[in-house]
C-alpha positions as CSV (number, residue, x, y, z in Angstrom):
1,X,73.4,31.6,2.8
2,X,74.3,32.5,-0.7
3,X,71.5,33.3,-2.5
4,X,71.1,34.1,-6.4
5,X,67.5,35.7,-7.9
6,X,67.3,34.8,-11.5
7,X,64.3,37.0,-13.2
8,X,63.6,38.6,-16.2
9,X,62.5,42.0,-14.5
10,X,63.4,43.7,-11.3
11,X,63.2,47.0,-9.5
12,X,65.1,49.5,-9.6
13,X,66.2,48.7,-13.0
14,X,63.3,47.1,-14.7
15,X,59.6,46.9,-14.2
16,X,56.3,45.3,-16.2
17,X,54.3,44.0,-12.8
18,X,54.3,43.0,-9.4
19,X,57.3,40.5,-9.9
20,X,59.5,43.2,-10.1
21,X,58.6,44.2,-7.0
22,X,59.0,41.1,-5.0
23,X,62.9,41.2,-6.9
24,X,63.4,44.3,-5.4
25,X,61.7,44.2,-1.5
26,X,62.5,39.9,-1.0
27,X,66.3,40.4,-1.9
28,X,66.4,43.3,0.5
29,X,64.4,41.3,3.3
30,X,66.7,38.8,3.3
31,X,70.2,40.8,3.5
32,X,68.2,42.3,6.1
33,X,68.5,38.7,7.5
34,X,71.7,38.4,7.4
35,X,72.0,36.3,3.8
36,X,74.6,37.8,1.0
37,X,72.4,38.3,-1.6
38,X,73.0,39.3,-5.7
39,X,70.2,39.7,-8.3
40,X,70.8,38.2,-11.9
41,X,68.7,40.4,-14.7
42,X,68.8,41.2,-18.0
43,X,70.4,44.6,-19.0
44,X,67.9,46.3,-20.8
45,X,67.2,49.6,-22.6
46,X,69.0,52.5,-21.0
47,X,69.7,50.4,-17.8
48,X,73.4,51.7,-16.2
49,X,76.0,49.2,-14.8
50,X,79.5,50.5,-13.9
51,X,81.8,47.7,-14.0
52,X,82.0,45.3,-16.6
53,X,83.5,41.8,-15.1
54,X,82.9,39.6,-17.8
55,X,83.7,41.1,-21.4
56,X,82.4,38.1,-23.2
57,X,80.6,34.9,-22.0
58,X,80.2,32.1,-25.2
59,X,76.4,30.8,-25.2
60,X,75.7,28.1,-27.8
61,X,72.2,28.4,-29.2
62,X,71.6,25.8,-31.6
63,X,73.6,26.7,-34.6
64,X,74.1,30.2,-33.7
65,X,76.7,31.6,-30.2
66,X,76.3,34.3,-28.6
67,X,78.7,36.2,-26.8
68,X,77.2,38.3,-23.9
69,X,78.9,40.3,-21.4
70,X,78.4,40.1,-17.4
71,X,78.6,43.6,-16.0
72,X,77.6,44.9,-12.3
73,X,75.6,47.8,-10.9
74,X,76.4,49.8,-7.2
75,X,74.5,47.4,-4.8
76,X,71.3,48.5,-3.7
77,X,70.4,48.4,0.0
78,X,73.3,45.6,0.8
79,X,71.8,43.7,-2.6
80,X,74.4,43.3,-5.7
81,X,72.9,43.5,-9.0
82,X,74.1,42.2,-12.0
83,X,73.2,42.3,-15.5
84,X,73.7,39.9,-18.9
85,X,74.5,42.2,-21.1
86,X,73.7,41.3,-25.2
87,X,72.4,44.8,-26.3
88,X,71.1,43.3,-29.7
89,X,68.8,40.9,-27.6
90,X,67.7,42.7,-24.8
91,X,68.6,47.0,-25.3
92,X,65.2,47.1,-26.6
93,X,61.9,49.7,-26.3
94,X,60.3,47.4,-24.2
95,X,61.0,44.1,-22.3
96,X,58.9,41.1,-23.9
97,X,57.3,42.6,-27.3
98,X,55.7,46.1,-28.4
99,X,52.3,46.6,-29.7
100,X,52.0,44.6,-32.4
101,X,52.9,41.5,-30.0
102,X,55.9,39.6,-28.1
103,X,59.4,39.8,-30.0
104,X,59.4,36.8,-31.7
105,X,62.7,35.5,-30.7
106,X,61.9,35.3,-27.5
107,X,62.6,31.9,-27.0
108,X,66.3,32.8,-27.9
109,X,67.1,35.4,-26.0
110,X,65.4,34.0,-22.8
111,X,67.5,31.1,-23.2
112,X,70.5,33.0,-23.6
113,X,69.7,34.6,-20.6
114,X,69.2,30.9,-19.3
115,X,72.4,29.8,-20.1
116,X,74.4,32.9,-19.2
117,X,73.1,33.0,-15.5
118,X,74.7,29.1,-15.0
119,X,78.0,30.7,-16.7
120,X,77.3,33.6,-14.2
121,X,77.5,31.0,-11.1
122,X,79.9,29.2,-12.3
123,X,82.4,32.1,-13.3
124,X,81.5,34.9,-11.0
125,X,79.2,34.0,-7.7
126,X,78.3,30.6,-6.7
127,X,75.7,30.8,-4.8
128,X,74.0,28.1,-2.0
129,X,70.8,28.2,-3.6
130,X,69.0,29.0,-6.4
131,X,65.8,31.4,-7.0
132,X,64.2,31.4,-10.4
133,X,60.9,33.7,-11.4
134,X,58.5,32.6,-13.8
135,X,58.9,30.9,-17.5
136,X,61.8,33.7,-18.5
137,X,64.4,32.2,-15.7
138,X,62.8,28.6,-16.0
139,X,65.2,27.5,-18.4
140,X,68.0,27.3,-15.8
141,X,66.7,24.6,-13.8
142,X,66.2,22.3,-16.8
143,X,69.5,23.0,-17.9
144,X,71.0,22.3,-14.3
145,X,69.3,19.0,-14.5
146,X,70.2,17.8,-17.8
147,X,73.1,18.9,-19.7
148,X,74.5,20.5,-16.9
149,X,74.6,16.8,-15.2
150,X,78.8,16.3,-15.4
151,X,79.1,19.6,-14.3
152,X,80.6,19.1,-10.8
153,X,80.6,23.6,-10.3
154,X,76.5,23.4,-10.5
155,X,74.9,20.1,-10.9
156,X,74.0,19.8,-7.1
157,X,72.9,23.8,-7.0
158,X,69.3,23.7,-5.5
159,X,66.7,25.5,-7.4
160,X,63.8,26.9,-5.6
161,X,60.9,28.2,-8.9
162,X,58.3,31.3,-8.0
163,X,55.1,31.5,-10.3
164,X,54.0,34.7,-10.2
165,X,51.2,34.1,-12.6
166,X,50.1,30.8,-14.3
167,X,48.8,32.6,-17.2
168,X,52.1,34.0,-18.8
169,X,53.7,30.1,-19.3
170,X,56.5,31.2,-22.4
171,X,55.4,28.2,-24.6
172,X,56.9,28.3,-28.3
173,X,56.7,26.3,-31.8
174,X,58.2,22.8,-31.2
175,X,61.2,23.9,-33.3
176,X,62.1,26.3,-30.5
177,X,64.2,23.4,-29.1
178,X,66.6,22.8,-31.5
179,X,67.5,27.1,-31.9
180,X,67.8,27.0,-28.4
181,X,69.9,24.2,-28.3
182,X,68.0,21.2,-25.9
183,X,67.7,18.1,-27.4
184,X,64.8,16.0,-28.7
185,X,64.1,13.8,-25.5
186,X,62.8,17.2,-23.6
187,X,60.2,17.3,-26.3
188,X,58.1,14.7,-24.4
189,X,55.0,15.1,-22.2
190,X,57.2,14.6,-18.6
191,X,59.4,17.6,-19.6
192,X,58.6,20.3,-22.1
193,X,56.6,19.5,-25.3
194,X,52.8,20.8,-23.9
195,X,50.5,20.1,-26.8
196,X,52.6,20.4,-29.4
197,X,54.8,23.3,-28.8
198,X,57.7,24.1,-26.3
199,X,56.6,25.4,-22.7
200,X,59.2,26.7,-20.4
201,X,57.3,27.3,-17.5
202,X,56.5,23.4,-17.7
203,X,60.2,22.9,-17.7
204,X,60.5,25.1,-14.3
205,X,57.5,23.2,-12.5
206,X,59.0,19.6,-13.5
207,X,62.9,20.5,-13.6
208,X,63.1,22.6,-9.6
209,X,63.5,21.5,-6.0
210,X,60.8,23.8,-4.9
211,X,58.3,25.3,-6.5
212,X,56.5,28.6,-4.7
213,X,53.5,30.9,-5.6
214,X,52.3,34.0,-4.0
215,X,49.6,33.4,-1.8
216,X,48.3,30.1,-0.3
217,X,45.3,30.0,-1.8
218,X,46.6,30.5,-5.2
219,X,48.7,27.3,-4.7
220,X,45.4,25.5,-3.8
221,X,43.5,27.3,-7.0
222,X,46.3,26.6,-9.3
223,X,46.1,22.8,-8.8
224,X,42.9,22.9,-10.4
225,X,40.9,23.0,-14.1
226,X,39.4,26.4,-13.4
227,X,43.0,27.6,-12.5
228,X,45.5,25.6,-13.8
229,X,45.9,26.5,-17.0
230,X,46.3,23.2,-18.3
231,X,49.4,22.9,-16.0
232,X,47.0,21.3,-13.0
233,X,47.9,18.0,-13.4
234,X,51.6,19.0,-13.7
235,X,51.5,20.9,-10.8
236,X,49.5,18.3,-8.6
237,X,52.2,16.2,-9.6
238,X,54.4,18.3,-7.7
239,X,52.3,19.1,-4.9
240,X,54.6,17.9,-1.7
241,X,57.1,20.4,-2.9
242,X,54.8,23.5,-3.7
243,X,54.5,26.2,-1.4
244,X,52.1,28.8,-1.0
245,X,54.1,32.4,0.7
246,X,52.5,35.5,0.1
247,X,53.9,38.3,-0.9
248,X,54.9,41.0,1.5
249,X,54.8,44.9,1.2
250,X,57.7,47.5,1.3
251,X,55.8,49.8,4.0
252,X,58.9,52.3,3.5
253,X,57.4,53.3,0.3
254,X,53.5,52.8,1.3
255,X,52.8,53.6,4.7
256,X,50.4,57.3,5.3
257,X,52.3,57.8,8.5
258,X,55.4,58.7,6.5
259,X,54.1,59.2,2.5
260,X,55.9,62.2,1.0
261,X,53.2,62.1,-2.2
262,X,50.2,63.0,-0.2
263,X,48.7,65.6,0.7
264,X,49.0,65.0,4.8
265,X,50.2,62.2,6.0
266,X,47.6,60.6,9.1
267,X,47.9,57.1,11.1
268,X,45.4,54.6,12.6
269,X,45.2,57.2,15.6
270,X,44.9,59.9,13.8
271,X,42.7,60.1,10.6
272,X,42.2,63.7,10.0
273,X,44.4,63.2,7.7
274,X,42.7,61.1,5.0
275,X,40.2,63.7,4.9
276,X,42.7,66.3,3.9
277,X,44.2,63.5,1.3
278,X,40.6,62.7,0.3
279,X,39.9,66.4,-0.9
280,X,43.0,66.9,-2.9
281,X,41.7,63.6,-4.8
282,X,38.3,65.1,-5.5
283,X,40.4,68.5,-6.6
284,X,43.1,66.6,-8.7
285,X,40.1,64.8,-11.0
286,X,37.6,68.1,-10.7
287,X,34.7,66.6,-8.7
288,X,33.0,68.6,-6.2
289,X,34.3,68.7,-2.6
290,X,31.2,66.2,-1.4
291,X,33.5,64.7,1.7
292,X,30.2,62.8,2.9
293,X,29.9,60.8,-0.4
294,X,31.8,57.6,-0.4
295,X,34.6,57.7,-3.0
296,X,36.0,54.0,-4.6
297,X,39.1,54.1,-5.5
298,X,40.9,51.6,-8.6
299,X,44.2,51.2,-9.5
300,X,44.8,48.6,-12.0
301,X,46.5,47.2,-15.5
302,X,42.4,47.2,-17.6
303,X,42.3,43.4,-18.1
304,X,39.3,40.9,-18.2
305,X,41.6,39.3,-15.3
306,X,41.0,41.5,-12.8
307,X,37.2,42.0,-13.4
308,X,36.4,44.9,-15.3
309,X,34.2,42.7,-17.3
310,X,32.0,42.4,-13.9
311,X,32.3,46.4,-13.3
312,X,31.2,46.8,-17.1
313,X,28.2,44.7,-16.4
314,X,27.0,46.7,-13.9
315,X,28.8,50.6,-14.5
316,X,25.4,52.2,-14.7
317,X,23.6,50.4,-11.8
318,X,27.0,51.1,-9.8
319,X,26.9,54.8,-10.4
320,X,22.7,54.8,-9.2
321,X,24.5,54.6,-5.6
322,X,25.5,57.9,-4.3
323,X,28.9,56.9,-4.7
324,X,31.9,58.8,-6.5
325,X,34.6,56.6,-8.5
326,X,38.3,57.4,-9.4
327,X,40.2,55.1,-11.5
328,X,43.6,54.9,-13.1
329,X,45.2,52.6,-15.0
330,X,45.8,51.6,-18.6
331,X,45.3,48.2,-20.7
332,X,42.5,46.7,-23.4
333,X,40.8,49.2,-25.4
334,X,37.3,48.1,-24.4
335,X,37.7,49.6,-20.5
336,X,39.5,52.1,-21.3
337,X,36.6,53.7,-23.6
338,X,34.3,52.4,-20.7
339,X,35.6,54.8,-18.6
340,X,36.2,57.8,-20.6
341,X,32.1,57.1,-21.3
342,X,31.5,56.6,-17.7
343,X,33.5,60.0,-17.0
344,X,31.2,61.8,-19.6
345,X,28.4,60.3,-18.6
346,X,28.6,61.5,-15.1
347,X,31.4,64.4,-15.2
348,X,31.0,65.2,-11.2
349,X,31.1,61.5,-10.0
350,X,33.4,60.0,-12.1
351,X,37.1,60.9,-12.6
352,X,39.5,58.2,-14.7
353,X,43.1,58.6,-15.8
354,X,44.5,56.1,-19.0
355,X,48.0,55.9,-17.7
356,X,50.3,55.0,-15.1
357,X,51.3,57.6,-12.5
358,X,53.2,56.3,-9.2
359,X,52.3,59.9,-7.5
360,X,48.8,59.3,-8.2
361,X,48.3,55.7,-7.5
362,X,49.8,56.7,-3.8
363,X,46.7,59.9,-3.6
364,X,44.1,57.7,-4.7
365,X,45.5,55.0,-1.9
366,X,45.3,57.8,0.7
367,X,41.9,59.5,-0.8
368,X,39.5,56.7,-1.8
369,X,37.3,55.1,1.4
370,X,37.0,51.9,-0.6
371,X,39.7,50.5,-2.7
372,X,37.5,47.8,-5.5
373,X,39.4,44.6,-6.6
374,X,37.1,42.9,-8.3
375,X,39.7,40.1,-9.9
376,X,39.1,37.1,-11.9
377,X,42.1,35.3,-10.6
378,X,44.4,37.5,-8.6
379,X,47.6,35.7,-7.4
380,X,48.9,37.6,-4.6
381,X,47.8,41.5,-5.4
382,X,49.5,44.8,-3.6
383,X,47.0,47.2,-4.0
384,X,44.5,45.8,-1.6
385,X,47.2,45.5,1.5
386,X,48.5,49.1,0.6
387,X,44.6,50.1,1.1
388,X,44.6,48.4,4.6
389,X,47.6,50.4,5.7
390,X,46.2,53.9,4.0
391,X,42.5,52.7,6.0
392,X,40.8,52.5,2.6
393,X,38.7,49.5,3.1
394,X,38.5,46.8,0.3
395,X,35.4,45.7,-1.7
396,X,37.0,42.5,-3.7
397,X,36.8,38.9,-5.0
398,X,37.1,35.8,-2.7
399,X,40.5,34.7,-4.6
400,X,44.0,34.1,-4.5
401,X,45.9,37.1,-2.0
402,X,42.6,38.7,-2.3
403,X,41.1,35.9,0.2
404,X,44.4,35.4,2.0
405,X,44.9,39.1,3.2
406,X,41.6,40.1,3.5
407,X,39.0,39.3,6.0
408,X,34.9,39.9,5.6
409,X,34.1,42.8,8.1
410,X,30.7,41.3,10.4
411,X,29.2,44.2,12.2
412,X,28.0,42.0,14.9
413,X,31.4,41.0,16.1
414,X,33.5,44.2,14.4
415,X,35.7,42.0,13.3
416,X,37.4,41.9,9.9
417,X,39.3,44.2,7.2
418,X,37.2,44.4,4.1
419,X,34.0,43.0,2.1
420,X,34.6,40.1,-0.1
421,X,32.7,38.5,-2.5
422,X,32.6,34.5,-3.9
423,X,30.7,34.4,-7.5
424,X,32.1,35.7,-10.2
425,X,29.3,38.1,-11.6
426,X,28.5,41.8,-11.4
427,X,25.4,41.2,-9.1
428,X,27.5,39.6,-6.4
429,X,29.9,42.5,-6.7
430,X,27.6,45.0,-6.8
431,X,25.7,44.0,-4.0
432,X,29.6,43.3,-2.3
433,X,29.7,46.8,-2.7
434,X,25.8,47.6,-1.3
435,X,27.2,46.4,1.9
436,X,30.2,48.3,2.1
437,X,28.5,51.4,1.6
438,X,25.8,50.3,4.5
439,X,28.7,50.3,6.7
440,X,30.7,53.1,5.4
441,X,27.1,55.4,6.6
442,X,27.6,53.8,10.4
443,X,30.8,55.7,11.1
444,X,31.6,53.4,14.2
445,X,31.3,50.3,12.0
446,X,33.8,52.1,9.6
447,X,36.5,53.1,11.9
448,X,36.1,49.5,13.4
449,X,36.5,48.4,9.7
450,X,39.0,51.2,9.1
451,X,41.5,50.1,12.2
452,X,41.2,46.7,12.0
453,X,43.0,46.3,8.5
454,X,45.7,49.1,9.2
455,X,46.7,47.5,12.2
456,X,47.7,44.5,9.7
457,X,51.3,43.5,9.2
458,X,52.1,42.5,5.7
459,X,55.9,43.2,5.7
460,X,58.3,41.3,4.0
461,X,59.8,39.9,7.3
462,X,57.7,36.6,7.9
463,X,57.8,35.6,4.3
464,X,61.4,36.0,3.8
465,X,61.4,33.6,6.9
466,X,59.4,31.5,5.2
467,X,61.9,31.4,2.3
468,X,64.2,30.8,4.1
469,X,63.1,28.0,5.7
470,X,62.4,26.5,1.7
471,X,65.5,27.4,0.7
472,X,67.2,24.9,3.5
473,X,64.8,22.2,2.6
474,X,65.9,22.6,-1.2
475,X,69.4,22.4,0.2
476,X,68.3,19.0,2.3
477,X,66.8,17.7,-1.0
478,X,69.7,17.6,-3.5
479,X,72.4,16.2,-0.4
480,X,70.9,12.2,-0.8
481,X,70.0,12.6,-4.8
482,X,72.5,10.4,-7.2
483,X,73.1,10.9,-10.4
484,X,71.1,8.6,-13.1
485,X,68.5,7.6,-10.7
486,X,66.1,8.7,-12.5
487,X,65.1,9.4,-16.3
488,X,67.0,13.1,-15.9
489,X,69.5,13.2,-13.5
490,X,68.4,15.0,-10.0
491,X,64.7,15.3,-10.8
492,X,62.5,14.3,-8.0
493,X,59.4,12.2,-9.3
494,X,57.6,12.0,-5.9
């Protein structure tokens, strides 16, 4: 097959989270496959392209038209990438807003981007299917199935739709649809209007073949109040056609086998290793070179969504345990002072970096014993099945990928991966963590716990099956439809 990825964000051009990972590592699986395979993004601040194909594109938007260019970068591992170029809109600092908030025209230049990727098809590489990523790209679906109707080049294009997270949704004033040029009819409650303003990512859930999300328990959670997002009853609607496919892992780039930022690389049969990696870790944040004392490892954007409320609950009683705690990462103000205090507070137990740094996040994988995820929500998450493969065990919450990749470790039996726990406060993680710790001080219960999860497979090669497979049945699905049959063209009301 042909296959187009529409997405705001992709590696190795563009990055703000995990979806621009699975832009990079799915389109790569599946030319791996066999599949021709091109990427659609937006060219952004100091991204390079070498060809331009398209000097000028004409995109209506409301009463303004825009004329962006379609250029092309060197493929990447078999994978062509090309970019919508409008420099004005997108060569910005940063992708969706800076500090003081998101760019306020994003609603315009999100549907430019909309608009130019059907041009794109239409003009430069028609795909066989369709594969839009969250509320930037969900624009194109809605357009494919409305004013794009007539349009014999794409009307009948199938359109699989990936949430990556619920939470980011792209809704606007109710005056976005006329700038962006839809009409008044998609302001109504079976299309985009969500309480009174615009939501694009409801357009994308009602407007696409398929709908996918990153883990199969997210796409149960998702379907309900707790989850949902107010989008529950919306996406129960569409329940026969979502999936749940979890996200796989580029094990090139994290496996300790083979890891060119550690300090020695080790394997499942060999973990002398991790000891080596565990005291450059203690060296590289200034603890002392205890090896016995269990050190917990976080690596994480400092949001109440992954639970740092629950480790603020409970900081002092955590660091009672003889336990030693690296963290890095960067986000709200609150945990970031939280654990500049902690790291005062107990200067040879605690080590934290505010930051990002990839070289780093790859020692702390390699150095930590336990890996805490503590997460609200967590769709799919990465970090916890790169700790499997590095044999750092993880201590996280019963949701989303959390559950689906990770398996409570029973002594009994020595069976499972990691320790998971169900409620959401800082006792249940704290005594999560009490457990782990009672295992980590049997050492045959923790290389038990230790092999089981790096003999794990998490590579992209069964879920870009498992695309594939969705990508057919979103083929199937448009073959039978007819025009008219239904209040928008093509839209399937099952």
């Amino acid at each position: 097959m042909k296959i187009l990825f529409v997405a705001s964000e992709g590696l190795p051009y563009s990055k703000t989270g995990g979806l621009a990972d699975v832009v990079e590592a799915l389109p790569k699986a599946l030319r791996a496959m066999g599949h021709e395979v091109a990427v659609l993004l937006p060219r952004y601040h100091a991204n390079r392209a070498q060809s331009v194909l398209i000097s000028s594109v004409t995109v209506a938007l409301g009463n303004q038209v825009r004329f962006p260019a379609i250029v092309e970068a060197e493929p990447v591992n078999g994978v062509r990438y090309f970019f919508v170029d409008d420099p004005p809109f997108f060569d910005r600092p940063e992708l969706y807003g800076d500090r003081s908030g998101d760019y306020p025209d994003n609603a315009e230049r999100f549907a430019e981007f909309s608009r130019a990727a059907i041009e794109f098809m239409k003009r430069v590489w028609l795909p066989d299917v369709v594969h839009c990523h969250d509320w930037q790209s969900a624009l194109v679906p809605v357009l494919l199935r409305t004013q794009h109707t007539e349009d014999r080049a794409v009307r009948s294009l199938p359109v699989v739709f990936t949430i990556h997270n619920l939470a980011y949704q792209g809704m606007f004033d109710a005056s976005a649809l006329e700038s962006i040029g839809l009409p008044n009819s998609l302001f109504s409650v079976d299309a985009l209007e969500f309480f009174g303003r615009v939501n694009y990512l409801k357009g994308g859930l009602i407007f696409a073949d398929y709908l996918t999300t990153v883990s199969r328990r997210y796409a149960k959670e998702i379907q309900t109040a707790e989850y949902g997002c107010g989008l529950e009853g919306v996406i129960r609607g569409r329940g026969d056609r979502l999936v749940g496919i979890l996200n796989g892992v580029d094990y090139t780039a994290w496996n300790p086998e083979t890891d060119k930022l550690i300090a020695q690389n080790y394997s499942a049969q060999n973990l002398a290793g991790k000891r080596a990696c565990k005291k450059d870790l203690l060296a590289y944040f200034r603890l002392p070179e205890d090896l016995e004392r269990p050190l917990i490892g976080i690596v994480s954007r400092f949001a109440d969504q992954k639970g740092f409320d629950l480790i603020a609950e409970v900081a002092d009683e955590m660091m009672k345990e003889d336990v030693a705690l690296v963290v890095l990462g960067t986000g709200q103000s609150e945990y970031e002072r939280l654990f500049k205090q902690l790291s005062d507070k107990y200067p040879k137990r605690m080590g934290a970096k505010i930051g990002y740094d990839n070289n780093l996040a790859h020692k702390i994988e390699a150095g930590a014993d336990m890996f805490l995820m503590p997460s609200r929500y967590e769709p799919c998450g990465l970090n916890q099945i790169y700790s499997l493969r590095y044999g750092t065990v993880p201590v996280v919450r019963a949701t989303g990928g959390l559950d689906d990749t990770v398996q409570n470790f029973v002594p009994k039996t020595q069976q499972g991966t990691g320790f998971k726990f169900e409620e959401y406060t800082g006792s249940a993680m704290l005594e999560c963590l009490r457990s782990a710790l009672g295992t980590f001080r049997d050492p045959n219960a923790w290389q038990a716990v230790q092999g089981n999860g790096m003999a794990k497979d998490f590579s992209w090669k069964a879920s870009a099956a498992s695309y594939v497979t969705l990508y057919e049945a979103a083929k199937r699905s448009r073959i039978p439809r007819v025009a008219g049959a239904s209040k928008y063209a093509g839209v399937d009301r099952r």
